[in-house]
C-alpha positions as CSV (number, residue, x, y, z in Angstrom):
1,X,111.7,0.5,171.6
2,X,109.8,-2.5,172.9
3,X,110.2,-6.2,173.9
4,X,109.8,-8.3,170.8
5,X,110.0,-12.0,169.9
6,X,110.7,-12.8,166.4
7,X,109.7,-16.4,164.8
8,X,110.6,-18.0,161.3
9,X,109.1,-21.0,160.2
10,X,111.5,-22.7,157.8
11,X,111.2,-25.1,154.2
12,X,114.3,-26.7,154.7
13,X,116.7,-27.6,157.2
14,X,119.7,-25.3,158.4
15,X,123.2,-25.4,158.0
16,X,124.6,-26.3,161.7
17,X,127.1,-23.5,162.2
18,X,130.0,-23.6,164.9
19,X,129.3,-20.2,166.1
20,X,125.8,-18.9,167.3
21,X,123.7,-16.7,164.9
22,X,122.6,-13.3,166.3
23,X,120.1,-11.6,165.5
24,X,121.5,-7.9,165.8
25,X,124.2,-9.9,162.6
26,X,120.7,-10.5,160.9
27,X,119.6,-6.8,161.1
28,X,123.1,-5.6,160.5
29,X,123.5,-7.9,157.0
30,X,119.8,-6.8,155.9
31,X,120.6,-3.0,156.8
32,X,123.5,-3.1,155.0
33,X,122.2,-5.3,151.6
34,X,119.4,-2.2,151.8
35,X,122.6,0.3,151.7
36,X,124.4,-1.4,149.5
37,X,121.5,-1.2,146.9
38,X,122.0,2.9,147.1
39,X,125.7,2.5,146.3
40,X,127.3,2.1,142.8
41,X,129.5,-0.9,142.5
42,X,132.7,1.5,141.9
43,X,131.9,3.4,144.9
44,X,131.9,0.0,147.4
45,X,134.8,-0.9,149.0
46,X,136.1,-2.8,152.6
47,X,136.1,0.3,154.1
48,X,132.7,1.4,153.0
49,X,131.3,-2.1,153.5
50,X,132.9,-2.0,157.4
51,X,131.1,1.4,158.3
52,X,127.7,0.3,156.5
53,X,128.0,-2.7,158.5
54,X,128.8,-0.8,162.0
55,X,125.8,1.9,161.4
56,X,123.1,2.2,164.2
57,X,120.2,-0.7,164.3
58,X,117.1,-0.7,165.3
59,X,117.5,-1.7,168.8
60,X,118.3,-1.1,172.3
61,X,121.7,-0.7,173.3
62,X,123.0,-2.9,177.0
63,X,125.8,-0.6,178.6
64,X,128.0,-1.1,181.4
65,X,131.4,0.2,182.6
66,X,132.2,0.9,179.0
67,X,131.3,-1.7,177.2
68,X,128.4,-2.4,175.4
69,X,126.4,-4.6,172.9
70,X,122.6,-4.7,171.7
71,X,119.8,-5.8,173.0
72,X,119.0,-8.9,170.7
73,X,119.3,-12.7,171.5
74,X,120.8,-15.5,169.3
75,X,118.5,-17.8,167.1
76,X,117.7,-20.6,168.1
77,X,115.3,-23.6,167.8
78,X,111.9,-23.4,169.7
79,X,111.2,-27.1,169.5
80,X,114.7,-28.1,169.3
81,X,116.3,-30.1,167.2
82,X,114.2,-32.8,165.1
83,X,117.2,-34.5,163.7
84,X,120.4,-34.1,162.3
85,X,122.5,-35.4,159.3
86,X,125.4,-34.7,157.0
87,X,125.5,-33.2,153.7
88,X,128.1,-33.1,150.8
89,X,129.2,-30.7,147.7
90,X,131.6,-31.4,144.7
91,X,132.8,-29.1,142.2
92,X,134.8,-30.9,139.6
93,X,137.3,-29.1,136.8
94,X,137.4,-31.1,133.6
95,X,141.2,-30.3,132.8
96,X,140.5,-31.9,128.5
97,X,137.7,-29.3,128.1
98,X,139.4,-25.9,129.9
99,X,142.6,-27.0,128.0
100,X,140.3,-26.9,124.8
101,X,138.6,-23.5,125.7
102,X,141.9,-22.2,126.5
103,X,143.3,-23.1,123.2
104,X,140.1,-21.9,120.9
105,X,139.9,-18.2,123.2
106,X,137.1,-19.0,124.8
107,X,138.6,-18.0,128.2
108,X,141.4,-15.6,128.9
109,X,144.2,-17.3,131.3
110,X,147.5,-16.9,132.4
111,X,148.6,-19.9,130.6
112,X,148.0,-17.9,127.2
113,X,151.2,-15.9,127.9
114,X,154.2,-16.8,127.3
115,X,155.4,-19.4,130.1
116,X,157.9,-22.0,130.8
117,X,157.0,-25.0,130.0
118,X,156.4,-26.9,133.6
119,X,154.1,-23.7,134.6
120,X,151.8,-24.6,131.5
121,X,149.8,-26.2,133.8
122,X,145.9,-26.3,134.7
123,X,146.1,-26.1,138.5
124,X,142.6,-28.4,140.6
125,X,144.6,-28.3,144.2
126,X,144.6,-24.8,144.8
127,X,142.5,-21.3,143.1
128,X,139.1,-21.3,141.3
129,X,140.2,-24.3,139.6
130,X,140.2,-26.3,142.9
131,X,138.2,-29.9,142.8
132,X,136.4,-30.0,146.5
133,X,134.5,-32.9,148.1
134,X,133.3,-31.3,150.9
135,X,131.0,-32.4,153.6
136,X,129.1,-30.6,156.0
137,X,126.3,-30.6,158.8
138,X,122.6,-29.8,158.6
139,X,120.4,-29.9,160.9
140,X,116.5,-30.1,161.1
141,X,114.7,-27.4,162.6
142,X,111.2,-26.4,161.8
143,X,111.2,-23.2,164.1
144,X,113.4,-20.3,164.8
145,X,113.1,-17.6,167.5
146,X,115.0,-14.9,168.8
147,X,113.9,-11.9,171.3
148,X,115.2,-8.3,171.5
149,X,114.1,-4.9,172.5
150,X,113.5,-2.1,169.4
151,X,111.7,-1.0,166.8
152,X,109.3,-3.2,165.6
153,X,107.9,-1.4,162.5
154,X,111.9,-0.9,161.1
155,X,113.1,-4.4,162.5
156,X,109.6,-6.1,160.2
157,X,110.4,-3.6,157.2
158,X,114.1,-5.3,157.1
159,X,113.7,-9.1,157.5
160,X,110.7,-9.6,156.2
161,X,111.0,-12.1,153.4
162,X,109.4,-9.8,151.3
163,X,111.8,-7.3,151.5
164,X,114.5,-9.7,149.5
165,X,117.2,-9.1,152.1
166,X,116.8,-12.5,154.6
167,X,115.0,-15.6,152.5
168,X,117.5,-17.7,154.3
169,X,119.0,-18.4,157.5
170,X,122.0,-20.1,158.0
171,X,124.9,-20.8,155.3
172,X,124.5,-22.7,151.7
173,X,121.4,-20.1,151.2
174,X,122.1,-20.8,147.1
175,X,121.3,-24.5,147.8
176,X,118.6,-23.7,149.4
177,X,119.1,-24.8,152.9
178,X,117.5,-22.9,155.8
179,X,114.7,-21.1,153.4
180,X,112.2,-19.3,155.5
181,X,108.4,-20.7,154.8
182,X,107.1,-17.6,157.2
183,X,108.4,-14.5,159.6
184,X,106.2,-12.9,162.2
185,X,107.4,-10.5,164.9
186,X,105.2,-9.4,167.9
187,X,105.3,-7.8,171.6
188,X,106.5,-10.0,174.2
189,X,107.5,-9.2,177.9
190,X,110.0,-12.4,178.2
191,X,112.4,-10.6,175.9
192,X,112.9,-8.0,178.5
193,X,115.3,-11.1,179.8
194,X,115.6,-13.5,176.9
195,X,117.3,-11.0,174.6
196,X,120.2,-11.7,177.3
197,X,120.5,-15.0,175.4
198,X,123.6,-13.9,173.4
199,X,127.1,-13.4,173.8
200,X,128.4,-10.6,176.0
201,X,131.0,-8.4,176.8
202,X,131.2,-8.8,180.5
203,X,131.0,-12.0,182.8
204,X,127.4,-13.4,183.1
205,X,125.8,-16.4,185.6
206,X,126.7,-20.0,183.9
207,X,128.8,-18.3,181.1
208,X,131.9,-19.5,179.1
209,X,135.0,-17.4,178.8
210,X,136.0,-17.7,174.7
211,X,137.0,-15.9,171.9
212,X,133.8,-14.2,170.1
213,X,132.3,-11.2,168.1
214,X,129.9,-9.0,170.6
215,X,128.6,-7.2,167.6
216,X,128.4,-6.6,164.0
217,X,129.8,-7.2,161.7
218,X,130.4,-10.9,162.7
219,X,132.0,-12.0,160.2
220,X,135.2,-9.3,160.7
221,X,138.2,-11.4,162.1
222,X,138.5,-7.7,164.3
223,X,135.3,-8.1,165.5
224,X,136.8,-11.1,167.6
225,X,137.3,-10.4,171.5
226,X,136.6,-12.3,175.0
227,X,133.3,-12.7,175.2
228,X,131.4,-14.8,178.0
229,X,128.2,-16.7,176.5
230,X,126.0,-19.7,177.8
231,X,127.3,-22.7,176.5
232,X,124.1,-24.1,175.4
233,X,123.8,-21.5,172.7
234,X,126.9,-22.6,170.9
235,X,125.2,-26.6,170.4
């Protein structure tokens, strides 16, 4: 394990996000789209996707009185943030046309059974049917860095763009937002401190006491727990 500071330079802005990306998540959703690949889609299921997503990274481990989490910062900006605007996405059900598909048996539905008449009904406020007009933030950042202690070799082999697991960082990946130009990772003492630069199990100098994941996987609503984390990292 050694002190490392990773650096992506991005195409495209990133999707602001209201929690703080880590980069131990990063590893974590690589590691486990490199699994997942091994796996046959009838084996794959929550529980199997929850322990792929809990195995061991590539990275030091910070313990204390019990608790522990590893040794990799947030991302964030190195040149802060350039500028920031608002985005927006519609998806739009043409009711004439699915009726028409329904009725030819083009598509399978629900409403092909027999039904009362009021639940004959193409539904566009709720389901895969919903219409959305949806807006959301974005925000303009040409570099990205995080620190952390581990291996470099393994941590490269996994977010590499090459490697097809991280392209992207940052949500709305399909529309392209966030799409990493370049990647580099190389030795650096400051992440013996900077890799601190994340949320934490245990009270910290200039932290905030709120509800937060400690470790992967993030996006588990059990992950949630107290957590104490610099404000700063969550603008």
């Amino acid at each position: 394990m050694e002190p490392l500071r990773l650096t992506w330079t991005l195409a495209a802005p990133m999707v602001a996000s209201p929690h703080p990306l880590h980069l131990d998540g990063l590893l974590a959703y690589a590691q486990t789209e490199e699994t997942l690949a091994g796996i046959s889609i009838a084996e794959r299921d929550a529980r199997t996707l929850r322990e792929v997503a809990t195995a061991p990274l590539p990275l030091g481990r910070e313990e204390r009185d019990g608790l522990w989490c590893w040794q990799a910062s947030v991302l964030r900006p190195r040149d802060g943030v350039l500028g920031q605007s608002m985005r927006y996405w519609t998806r739009k059900t043409d009711p004439e046309d699915y009726a028409r598909r329904i009725a030819s048996g083009q598509i399978e539905a629900r409403i092909n059974v027999p039904l009362k008449p009021y639940e004959r009904i193409i539904d566009m406020q709720r389901g895969t049917l919903k219409q959305l007009y949806k807006f959301f933030p974005i925000r303009d950042v040409p570099t990205v860095e995080a620190w952390c202690i581990g291996d470099k070799d393994r941590i490269e082999e996994l977010l590499a763009p090459d490697s097809g697991y991280v392209t992207h960082l940052g949500g709305k990946a399909r529309m392209g937002f966030g799409k990493v130009r370049s990647f580099t990772i190389e030795r650096d003492q400051e992440a013996l401190s900077q890799w601190q630069r994340r949320a934490m199990p245990w009270p910290q100098a200039g932290a905030a006491l709120t509800e937060l994941a400690v470790r992967p996987p993030y996006w588990a609503a059990e992950s949630r727990q107290m957590a104490w984390i610099d404000p700063e990292l969550l603008t």
